[in-house]
C-alpha positions as CSV (number, residue, x, y, z in Angstrom):
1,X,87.6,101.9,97.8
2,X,89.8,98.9,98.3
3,X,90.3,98.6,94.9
4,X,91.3,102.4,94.8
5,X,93.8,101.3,97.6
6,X,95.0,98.5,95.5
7,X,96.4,100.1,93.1
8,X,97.9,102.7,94.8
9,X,99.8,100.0,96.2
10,X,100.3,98.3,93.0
11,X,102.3,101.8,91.7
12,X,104.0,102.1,94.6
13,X,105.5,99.0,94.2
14,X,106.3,99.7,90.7
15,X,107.6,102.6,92.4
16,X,110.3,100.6,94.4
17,X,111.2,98.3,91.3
18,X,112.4,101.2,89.0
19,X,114.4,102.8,92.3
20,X,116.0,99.2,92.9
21,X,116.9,99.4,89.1
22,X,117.9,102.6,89.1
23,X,120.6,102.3,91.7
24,X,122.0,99.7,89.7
25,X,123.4,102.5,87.3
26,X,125.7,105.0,87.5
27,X,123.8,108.6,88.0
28,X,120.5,107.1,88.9
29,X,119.4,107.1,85.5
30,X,117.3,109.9,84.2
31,X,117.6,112.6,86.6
32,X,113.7,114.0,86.7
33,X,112.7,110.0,86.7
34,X,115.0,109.5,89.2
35,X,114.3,112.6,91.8
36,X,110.5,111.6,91.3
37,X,111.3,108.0,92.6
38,X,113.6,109.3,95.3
39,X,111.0,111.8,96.7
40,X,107.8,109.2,96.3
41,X,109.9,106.0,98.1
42,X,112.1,107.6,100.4
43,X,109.6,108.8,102.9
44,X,108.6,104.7,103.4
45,X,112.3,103.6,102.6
46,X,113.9,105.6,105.6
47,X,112.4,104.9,108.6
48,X,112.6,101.1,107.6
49,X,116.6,101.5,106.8
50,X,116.9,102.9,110.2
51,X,115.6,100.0,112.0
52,X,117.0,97.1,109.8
53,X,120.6,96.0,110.4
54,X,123.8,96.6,107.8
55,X,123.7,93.8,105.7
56,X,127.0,93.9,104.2
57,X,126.1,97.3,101.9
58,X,122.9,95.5,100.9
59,X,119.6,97.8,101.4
60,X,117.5,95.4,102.0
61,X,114.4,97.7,102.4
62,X,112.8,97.7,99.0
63,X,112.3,93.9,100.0
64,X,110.8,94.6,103.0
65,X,108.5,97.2,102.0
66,X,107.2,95.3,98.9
67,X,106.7,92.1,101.5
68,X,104.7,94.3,103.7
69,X,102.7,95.9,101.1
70,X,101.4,92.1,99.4
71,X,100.8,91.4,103.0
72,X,98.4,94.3,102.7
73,X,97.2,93.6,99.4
74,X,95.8,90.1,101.0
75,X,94.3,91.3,103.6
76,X,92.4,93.8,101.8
């Protein structure tokens, strides 16, 4: 089971690299690879937004969510 858990963790975080990527370019990228990123990571990347501070235009919560989830990973 934890090894089931793993590696839905592991895609998730996948997830979050290819979102941090994608908002590097202009239109997101692919639009059905995009809107399938958006709708997967947002539902995490929201409610952590809202509680960290502005950071200059920086979203820092990709960060925190991946530090969170190896945090997770090691316990498991």
């Amino acid at each position: 089971m934890s090894g089931l858990i793993a590696t839905i963790i592991f895609v998730f975080q996948i997830a979050l690299i290819v979102r941090v990527v994608l908002s590097w370019f202009p239109g997101g990228g692919p639009r059905p690879v995009s809107e399938i990123v958006y709708r997967v990571t947002e539902p995490v990347l929201g409610p952590v937004r809202r509680v960290l501070p502005s950071f200059g235009g920086l979203d820092l919560s990709p960060l925190i969510v991946i530090l969170v989830l190896n945090v997770i990973l090691q316990v498991l």
